[in-house]
C-alpha positions in Angstrom: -15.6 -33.0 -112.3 -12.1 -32.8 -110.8 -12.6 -29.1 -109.9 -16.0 -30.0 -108.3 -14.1 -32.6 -106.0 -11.3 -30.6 -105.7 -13.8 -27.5 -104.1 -15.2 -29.9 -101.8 -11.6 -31.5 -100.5 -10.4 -27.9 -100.0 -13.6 -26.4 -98.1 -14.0 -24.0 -100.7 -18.0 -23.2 -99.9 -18.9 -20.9 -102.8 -17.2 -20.2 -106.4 -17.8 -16.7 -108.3 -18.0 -16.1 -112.0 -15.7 -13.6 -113.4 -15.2 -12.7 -116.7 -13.8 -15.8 -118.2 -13.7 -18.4 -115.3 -15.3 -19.6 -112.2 -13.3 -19.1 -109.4 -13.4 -20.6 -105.7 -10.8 -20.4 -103.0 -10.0 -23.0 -100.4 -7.0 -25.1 -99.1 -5.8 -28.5 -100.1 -3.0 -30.2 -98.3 -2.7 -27.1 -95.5 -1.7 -24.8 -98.3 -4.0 -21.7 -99.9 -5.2 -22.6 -103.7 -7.3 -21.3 -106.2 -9.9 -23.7 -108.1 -10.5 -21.9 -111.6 -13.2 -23.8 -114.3 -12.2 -21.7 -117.4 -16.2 -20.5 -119.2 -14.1 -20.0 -122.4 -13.4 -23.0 -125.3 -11.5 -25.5 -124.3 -8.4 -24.1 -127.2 -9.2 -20.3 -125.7 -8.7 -21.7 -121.9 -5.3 -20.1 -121.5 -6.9 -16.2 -121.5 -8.9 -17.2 -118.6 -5.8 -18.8 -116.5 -3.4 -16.0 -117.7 -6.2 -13.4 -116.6 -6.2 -15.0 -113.5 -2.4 -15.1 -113.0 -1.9 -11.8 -114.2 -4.2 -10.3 -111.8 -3.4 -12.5 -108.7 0.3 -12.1 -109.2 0.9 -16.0 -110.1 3.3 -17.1 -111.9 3.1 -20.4 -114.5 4.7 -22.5 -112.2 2.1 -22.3 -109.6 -0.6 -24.0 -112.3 -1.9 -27.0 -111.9 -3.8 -27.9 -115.3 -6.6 -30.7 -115.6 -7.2 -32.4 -118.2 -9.1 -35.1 -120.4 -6.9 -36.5 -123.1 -8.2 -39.3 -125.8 -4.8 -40.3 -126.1 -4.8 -42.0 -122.8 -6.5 -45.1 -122.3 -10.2 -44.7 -120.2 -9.1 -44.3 -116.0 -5.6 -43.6 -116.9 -3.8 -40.6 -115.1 -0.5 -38.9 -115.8 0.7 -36.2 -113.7 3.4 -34.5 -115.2 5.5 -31.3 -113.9 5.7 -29.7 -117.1 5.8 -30.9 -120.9 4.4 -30.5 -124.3 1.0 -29.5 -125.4 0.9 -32.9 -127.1 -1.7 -32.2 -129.1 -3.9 -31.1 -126.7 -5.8 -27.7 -127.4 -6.6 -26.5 -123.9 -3.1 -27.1 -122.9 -1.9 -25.2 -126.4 -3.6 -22.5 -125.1 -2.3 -22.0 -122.1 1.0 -22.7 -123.0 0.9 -20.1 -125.6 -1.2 -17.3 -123.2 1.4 -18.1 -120.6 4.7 -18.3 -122.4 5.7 -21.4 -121.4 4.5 -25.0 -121.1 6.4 -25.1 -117.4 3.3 -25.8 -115.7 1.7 -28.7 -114.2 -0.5 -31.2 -115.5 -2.6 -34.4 -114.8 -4.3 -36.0 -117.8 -7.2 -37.8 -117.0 -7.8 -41.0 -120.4 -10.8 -40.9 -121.9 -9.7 -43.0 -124.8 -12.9 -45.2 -125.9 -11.7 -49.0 -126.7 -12.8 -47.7 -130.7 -11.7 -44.1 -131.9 -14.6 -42.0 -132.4 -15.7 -40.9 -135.8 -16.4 -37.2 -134.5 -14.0 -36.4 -131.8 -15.9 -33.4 -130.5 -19.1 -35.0 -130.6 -17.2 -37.8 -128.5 -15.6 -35.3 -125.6 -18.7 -33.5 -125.4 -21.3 -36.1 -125.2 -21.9 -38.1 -121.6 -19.9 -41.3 -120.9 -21.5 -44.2 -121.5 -23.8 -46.1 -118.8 -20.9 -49.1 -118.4 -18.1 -46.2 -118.2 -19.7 -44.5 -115.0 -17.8 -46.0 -112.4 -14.4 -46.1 -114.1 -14.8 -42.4 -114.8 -16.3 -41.7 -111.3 -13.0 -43.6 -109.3 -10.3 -41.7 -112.1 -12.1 -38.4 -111.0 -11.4 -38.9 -107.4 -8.0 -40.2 -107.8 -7.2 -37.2 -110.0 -8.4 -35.0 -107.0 -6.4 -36.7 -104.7 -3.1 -36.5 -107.4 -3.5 -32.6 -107.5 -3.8 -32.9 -103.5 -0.7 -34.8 -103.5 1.2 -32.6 -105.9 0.5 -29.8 -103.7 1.1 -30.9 -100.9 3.6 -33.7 -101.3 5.4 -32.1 -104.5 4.9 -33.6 -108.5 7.6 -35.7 -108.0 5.5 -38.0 -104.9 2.4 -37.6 -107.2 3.8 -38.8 -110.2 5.6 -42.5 -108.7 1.6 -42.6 -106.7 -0.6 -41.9 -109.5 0.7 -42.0 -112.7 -0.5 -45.1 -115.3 -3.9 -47.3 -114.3 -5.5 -47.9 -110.8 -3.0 -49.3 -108.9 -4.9 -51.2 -105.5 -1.6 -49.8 -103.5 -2.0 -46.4 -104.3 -3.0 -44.3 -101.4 
């Protein structure tokens, strides 16, 4: 959902499957970016991103990773510059397809106030009616984090976004 916004912020009028990923490109905060929705698992996402990298000439640090992390409490973000996997599998992967976990990240919570029974049942399914709108505003926050964080740097995106909805944030 944060890629979908992301594409519209950065003009980016058409995406193309490849082999692994859909790819569009556009520009967010005056500067050239690629918007890439992995099409492989979730814990096989780092192929796609190093495919990518490898073939564009990228390097780690120009990643930007989004993702939805249970850990975090629902409409949470937390943009970090680089960092651990913790726990995560799609940030495992790439971490381990790339050869280092110095890339960026934003973490999006989708913790539900009770711990699911069946976690992949849980981050697959649709969020609930009542969630809508908290999910809805965190996705367009997010969007505006990674805008931030390339325009503005990690370091401005981190002290504006990081933790719950704050009403000063920009």
């Amino acid at each position: 959902m944060v890629v979908d916004t992301l594409t519209a912020m950065a003009g980016a009028e058409r995406g193309q499957i490849g082999r692994d990923a859909w790819v569009a490109e556009g520009r967010l905060a005056g500067e050239p970016v690629l918007l890439v929705k992995p099409l492989t698992f979730m814990n096989r996402s780092g192929e796609a991103v190093a495919a990518l990298l490898d073939a564009r000439g990228g390097e780690a640090s120009d990643v930007v990773a989004i993702v939805d992390d249970v850990a975090l409490p629902l409409g949470t973000l937390r943009v970090r510059a680089a960092g651990s996997h913790g726990g995560h599998n799609g940030l495992r992967s790439m971490a381990e397809m790339l050869g280092t976990d110095e890339f960026a990240r934003v973490r999006l919570g989708v913790a539900p106030a009770e711990p699911p029974v069946d976690l992949a049942a849980f981050v697959l399914a649709e969020f609930p009616e009542q969630e809508v709108l908290v999910v809805q505003e965190m996705v367009g926050r997010a969007a505006e984090a990674v805008e931030c964080l390339v325009g503005r740097g990690v370091v401005t995106a981190m002290s504006l976004y990081n933790g719950p909805k704050r009403e000063s944030a920009p």
